[in-house]
Structure formats: C-alpha cells, structure tokens
Backbone bond lengths (Angstrom), bond angles and torsions (degrees), N, CA, C in turn:
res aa  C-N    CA-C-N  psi(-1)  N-CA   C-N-CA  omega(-1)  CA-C   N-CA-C  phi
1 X - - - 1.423 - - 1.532 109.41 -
2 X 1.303 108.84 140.62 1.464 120.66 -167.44 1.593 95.83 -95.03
3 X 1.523 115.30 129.40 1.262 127.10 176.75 1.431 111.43 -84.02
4 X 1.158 134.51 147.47 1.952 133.18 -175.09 1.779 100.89 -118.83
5 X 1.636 78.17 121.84 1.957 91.26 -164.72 1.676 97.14 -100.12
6 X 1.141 134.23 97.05 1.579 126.54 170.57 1.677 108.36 -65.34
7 X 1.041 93.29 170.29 1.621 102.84 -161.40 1.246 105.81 -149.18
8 X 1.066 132.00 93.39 1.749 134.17 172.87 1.132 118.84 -77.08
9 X 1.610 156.22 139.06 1.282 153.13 109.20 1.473 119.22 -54.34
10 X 0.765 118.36 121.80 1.665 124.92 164.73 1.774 108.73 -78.72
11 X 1.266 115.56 84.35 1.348 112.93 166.81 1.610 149.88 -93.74
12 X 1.717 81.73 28.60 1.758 104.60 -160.47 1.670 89.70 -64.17
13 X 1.290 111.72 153.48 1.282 113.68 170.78 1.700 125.16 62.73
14 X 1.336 114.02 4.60 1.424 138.19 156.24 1.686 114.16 -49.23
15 X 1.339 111.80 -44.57 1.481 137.75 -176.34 1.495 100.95 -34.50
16 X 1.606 94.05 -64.35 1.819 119.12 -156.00 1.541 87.90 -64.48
17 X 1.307 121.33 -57.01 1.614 113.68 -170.16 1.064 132.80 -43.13
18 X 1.562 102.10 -50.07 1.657 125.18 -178.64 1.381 103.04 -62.24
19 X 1.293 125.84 -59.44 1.645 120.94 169.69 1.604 122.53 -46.59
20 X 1.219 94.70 -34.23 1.588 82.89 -177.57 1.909 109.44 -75.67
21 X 1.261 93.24 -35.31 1.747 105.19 -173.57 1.695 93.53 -60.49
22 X 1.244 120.72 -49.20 1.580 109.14 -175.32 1.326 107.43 -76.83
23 X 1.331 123.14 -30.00 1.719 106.03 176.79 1.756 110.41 -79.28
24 X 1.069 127.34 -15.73 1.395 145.38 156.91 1.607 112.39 -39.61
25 X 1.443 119.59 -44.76 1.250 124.76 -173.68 1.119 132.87 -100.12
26 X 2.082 111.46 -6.51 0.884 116.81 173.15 1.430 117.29 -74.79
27 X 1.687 111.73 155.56 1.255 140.41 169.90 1.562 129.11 -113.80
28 X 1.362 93.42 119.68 1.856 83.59 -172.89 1.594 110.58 -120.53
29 X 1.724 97.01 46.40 1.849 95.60 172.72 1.055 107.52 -64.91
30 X 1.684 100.25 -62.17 1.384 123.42 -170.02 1.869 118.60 -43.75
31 X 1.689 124.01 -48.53 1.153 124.00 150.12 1.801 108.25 -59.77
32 X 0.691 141.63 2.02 1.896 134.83 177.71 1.718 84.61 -104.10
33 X 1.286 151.32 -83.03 1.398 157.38 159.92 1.465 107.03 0.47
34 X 1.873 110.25 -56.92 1.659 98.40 164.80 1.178 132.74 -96.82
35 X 1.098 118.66 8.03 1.482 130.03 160.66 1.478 113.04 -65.14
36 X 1.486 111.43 -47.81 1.284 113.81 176.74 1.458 119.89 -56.37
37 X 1.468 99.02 -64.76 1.758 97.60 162.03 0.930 122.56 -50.32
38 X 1.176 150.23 -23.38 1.747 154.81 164.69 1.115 102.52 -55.25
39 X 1.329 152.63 -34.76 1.008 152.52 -123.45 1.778 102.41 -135.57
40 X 1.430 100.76 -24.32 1.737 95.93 -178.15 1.290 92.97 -121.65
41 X 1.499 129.09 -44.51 1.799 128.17 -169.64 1.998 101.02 -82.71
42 X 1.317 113.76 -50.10 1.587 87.29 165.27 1.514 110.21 -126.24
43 X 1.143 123.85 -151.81 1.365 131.96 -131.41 1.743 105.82 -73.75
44 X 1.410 130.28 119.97 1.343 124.90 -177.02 1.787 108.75 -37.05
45 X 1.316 101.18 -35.88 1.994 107.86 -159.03 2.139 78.69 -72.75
46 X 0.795 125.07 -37.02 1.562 105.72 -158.36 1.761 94.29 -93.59
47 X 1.171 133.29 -18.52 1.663 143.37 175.35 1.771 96.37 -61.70
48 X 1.365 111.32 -34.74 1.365 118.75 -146.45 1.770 103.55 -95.44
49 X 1.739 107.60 -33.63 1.293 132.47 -177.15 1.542 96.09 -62.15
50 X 1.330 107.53 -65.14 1.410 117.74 -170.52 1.264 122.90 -44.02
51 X 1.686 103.63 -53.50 1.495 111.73 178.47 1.541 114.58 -59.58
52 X 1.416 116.28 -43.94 1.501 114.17 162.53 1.204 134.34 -53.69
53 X 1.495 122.70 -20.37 1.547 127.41 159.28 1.530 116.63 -74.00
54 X 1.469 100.47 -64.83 1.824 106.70 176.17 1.453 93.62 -45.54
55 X 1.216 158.08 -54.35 1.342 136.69 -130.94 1.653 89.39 -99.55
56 X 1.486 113.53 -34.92 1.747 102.39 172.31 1.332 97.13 -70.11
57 X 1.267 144.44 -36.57 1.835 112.81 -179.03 1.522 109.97 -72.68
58 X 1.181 130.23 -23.16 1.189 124.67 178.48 1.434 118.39 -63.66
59 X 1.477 107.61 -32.25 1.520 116.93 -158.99 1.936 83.73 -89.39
60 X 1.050 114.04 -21.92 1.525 108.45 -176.27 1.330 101.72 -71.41
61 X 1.873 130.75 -47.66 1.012 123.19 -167.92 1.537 108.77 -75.57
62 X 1.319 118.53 -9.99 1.537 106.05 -175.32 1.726 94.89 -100.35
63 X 0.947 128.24 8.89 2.056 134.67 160.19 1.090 89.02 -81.91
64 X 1.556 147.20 -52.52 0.923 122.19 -132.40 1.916 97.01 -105.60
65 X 1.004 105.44 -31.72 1.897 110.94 -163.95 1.351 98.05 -106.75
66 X 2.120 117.60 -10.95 1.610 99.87 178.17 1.480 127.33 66.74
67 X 1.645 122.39 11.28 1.078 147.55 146.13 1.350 119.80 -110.50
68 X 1.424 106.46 155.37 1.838 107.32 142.67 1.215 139.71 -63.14
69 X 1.571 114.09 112.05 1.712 76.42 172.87 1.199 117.41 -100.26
70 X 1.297 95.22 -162.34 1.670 98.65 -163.13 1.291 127.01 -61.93
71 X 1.436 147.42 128.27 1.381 132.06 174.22 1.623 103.59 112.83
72 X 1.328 113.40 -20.42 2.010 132.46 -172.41 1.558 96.11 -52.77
73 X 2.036 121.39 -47.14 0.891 110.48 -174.65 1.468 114.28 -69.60
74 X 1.282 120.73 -38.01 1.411 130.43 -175.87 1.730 106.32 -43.41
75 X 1.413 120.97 -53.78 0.985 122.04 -157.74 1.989 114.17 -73.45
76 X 1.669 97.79 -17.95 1.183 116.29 -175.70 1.382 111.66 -83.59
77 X 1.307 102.19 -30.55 1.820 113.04 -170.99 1.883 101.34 -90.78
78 X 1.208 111.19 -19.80 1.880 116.34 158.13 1.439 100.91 -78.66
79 X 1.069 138.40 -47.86 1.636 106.56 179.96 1.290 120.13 -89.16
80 X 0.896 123.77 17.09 1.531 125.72 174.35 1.137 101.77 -106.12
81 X 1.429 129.67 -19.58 1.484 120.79 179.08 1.074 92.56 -103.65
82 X 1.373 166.33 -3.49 0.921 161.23 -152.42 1.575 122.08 -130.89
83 X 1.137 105.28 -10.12 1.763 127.80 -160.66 1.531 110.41 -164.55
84 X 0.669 110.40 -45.35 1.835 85.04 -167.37 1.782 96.81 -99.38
85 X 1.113 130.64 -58.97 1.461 138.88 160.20 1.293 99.78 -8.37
86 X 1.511 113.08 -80.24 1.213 115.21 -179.62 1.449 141.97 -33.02
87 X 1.374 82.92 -53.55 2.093 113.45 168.49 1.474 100.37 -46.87
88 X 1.393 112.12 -72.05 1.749 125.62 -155.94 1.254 97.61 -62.37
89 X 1.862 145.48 -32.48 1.555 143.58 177.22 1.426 88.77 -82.33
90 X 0.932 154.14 -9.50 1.655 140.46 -162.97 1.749 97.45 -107.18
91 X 1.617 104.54 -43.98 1.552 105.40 162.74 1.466 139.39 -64.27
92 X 1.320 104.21 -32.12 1.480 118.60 171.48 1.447 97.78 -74.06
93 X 1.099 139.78 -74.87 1.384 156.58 -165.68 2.172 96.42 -29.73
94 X 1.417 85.33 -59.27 1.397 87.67 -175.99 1.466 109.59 -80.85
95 X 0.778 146.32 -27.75 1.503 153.35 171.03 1.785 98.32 -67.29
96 X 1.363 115.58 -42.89 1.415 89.87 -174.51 1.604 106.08 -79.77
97 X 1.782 127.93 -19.35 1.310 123.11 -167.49 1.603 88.20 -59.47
98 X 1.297 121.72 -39.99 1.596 103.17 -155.45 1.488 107.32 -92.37
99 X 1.388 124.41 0.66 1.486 117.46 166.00 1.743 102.23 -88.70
100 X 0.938 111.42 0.10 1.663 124.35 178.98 1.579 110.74 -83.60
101 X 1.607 104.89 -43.87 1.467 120.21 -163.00 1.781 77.27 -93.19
102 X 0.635 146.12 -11.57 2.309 121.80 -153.43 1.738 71.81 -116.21
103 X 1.093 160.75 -57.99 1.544 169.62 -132.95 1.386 94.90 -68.36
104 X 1.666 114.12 -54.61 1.185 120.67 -163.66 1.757 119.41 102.76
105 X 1.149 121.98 -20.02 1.451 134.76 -175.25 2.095 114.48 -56.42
C-alpha cells in the first residue's frame, strides 16, 4: 500500500518578491526611444502624454525595487528637453522683451 505524503510550501509573502523581481527587470529605453519619436514623427501633445506615463511607471518601479531602472534617466532627460527647457527660454525671452519695452531702449 502506497502511503500519501502532503507537501506544503509556505508562500506568505512570496507576492512582495515576485513584484519586486519583475519590477527589477524592467526597461524603459525602448519606451524612452518611442517617446522620442512621438514627439518629432507624431503629435508633440501625444510624445508628451507618453513620457508622463512611462516616467510614472518608472518612478513606480524605483518605489517599489528602491533603484532606477533602466531607461528612468532617458525619460527625464526627454522632458526636460522637451518641456521645461523650453518653458524657462520662452520665460526669459518674454520677461526680458518687457524689461526691454519698460527701459525705454
């Protein structure tokens, strides 16, 4: 007679690991690569959408694993050239026309 051997794993807290190991492995060149093209081949407003999502999953995977991952800088160094750069020469520019115009010159 064949005896029946049960076998338990205890997998409490397995959850947290597995998430971190898959947010661990993500890469976001490849989304930073089409962001860029989004941004010059179609419409800046949807280049701009994108980069603001990818950079919230990125910023999720580095909450969650406490690193960067890969590509996090990419996505940061497209909106800064793309958006704020832009903003701060568009502000000066106009801020200096009107210390130009109140001067009198």
């Amino acid at each position: 007679m064949s005896e029946k051997t049960e076998i338990t794993v205890n997998t409490k807290g397995m959850g947290d690991e597995i998430v971190k190991a898959v947010h661990a492995s993500k890469s976001y060149v490849a989304t930073a690569f089409l962001t860029l093209l989004l941004y010059y081949v179609g419409f800046f407003i949807i280049g701009l959408i994108c980069n603001i999502v990818f950079l919230s999953q990125s910023n999720e995977s580095k909450r969650i694993t406490g690193a960067n991952p890969s590509g996090r800088g990419c996505l940061i160094f497209l909106l800064w050239v793309h958006i704020i750069i832009p903003v701060v020469f568009i502000f000066l520019f106009l801020t200096g026309g009107v210390l130009v115009g109140l001067s009198g010159y």
